[in-house]
Residue, then its C-alpha position, 0 to 999 in steps of 0.5 A: x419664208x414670206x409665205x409664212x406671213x399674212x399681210x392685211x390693211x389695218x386695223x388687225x385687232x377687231x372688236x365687237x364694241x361699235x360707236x354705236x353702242x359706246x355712244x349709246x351707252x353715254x347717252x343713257x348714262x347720261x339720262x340721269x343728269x338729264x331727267x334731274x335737270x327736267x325736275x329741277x328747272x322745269x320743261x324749258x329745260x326739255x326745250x333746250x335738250x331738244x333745240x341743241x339735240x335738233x341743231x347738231x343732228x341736222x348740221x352733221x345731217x346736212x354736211x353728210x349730204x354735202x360731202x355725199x358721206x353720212x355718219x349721223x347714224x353713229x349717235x356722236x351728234x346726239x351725245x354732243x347735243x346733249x352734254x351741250x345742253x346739259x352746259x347751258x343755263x335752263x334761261x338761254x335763248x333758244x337760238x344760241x343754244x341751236x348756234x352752240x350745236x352748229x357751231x360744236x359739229x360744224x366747226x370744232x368736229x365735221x371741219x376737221x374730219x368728223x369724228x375721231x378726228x377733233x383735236x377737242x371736246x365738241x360741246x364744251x368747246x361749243x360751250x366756251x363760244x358761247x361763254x365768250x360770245x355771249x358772256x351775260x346769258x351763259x352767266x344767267x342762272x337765275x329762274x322761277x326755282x332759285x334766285x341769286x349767285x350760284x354756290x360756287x360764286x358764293x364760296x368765292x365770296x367767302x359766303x357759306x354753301x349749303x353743301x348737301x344741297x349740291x350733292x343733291x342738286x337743289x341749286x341754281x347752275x347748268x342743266x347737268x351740273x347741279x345734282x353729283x348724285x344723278x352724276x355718279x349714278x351716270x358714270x358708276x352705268x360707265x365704269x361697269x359697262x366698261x366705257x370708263x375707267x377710274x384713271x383719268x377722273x381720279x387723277x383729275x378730283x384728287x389733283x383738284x382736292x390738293x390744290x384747292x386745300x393747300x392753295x384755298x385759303x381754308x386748309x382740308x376742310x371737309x365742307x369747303x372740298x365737297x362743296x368744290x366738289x360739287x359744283x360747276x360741273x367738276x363730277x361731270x366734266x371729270x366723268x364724261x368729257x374729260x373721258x372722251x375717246x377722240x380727245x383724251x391721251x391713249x397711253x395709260x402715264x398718259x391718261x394719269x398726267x393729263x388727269x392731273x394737269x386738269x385738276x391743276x388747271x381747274x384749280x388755278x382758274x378756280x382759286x386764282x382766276x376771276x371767276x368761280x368755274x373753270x372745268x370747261x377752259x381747263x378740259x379745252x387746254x388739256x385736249x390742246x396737250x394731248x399730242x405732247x403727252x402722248x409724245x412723251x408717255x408712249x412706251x418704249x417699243x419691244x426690243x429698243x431701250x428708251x433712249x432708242x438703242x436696239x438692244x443687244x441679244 
């Protein structure tokens, strides 16, 4: 009877996708984001696309040597060093932005194990450092091209937005997170190739939408939503961190819970909290439950009831 049975090492489910080509795939998706950045700071926003590329691919580089492992081949380093820039303001000094990249793959990714192993979002943790760290220059939106608050600090001020200006990105803020439309464009290149689903950014956006109308102060207003909607990094916290593989729950009720944990999270920091962003803070906090809901979402195994009774023939 044994003999009818071939027993392997795991992994028994073999796939012709490669972190290779996922994180190729992200990379190139997020080009758009990228290049609009370029367009709409100037080339000292290629300087920080370079210095924070340059910074994590050299520290998983010289950690590889180290442990006499090297993984810098997979891509992983340059999506992190990329998503981190497109975190930052096109001002910061350079060096800090270099200390973001060491410290996303140094601290939060190679310690732990490298990838796969991180209990939470490299570059937005590397971007929560720097937040804390250094709180006037990661606050500093001001340059040549736009002066003044960002929109969503204005509508915190019960000031008024220009809100197709957000959607198109002509506005002061992060790299990355200032036009939806090279956002979407990015993430609808996912979603068709398959990398993403809708789960976890739909869950996410429409929790966001019914906090933000019931407890905003300003009903379901179609301006003040969109105009949440587009700005701080909402579209691309919800598309392309929020979706990350090694931090997001692999259960699909898991997946929908942990969406609408962060639009309640993003929605309380926002409307209650101090400041005017909060997808950053409330991506991290939702990567340190992903255990727990994982715990309480996996399906019950074949044969057992949920209660863990076998059950009967």
């Amino acid at each position: 009877m044994s003999g009818l049975f071939k027993v392997s090492s795991n992994p028994h489910i073999r796939s012709r996708v490669t972190t290779n080509g996922l994180m190729a795939a992200v990379a190139i998706a997020l080009m758009p984001a990228a290049g609009f950045g370029i367009y709409n700071f100037g080339p000292r926003a290629l300087a920080v696309y370079t210095v924070t590329i340059a910074s994590t691919i050299l520290t998983e580089y010289f950690f590889g040597l180290y442990k006499n492992r090297q993984t810098v081949t997979d891509l992983s380093a340059v999506v992190t060093g990329l998503l981190l820039a497109l975190n930052l303001p096109v001002n910061i000094p350079l060096w800090m932005a270099a200390l973001g990249g060491v410290f996303a793959i140094l601290v939060v990714k190679m310690l732990f194990g490298g990838l796969g192993q991180n209990f939470m979002n490299p570059a937005l943790a590397a971007r929560c450092f720097l937040l804390i760290s250094f709180p006037t220059a990661m606050t500093a939106f001001e340059c040549d091209a736009y002066t003044g608050a960002t929109p969503l600090a204005a509508l915190k001020a019960g000031e008024t937005v220009n809100v197709l200006d957000m959607v198109i990105g002509h506005t002061a803020g992060t790299l990355g997170e200032t036009s939806v439309v090279a956002i979407l464009a990015g993430a609808c290149i996912l979603i068709l190739l398959g990398v993403i689903d809708i789960r976890i950014p739909g869950s996410y956006i429409v929790t966001f939408v019914l906090f933000v109308g019931i407890f905003g102060g300003r009903g379901f207003h179609p301006a003040y939503l969109a105009a949440h909607l587009s700005g701080g990094g909402l579209m691309l916290g919800a598309f392309f961190m929020a979706t990350d593989y090694v931090t997001r729950p692999i259960t699909i009720r898991g997946q929908y819970v942990y969406g609408v944990i962060l639009g309640l999270l993003t929605g309380i920091f926002r409307i209650f909290g101090p400041g005017a962003e909060g997808v950053s803070y409330a991506i991290i906090l939702g990567n340190l439950l992903v255990p727990l809901i994982e715990k309480y979402t996996k399906p019950t195994a074949f044969g057992h009831e949920k209660g863990g009774k076998r059950r009967e023939k």
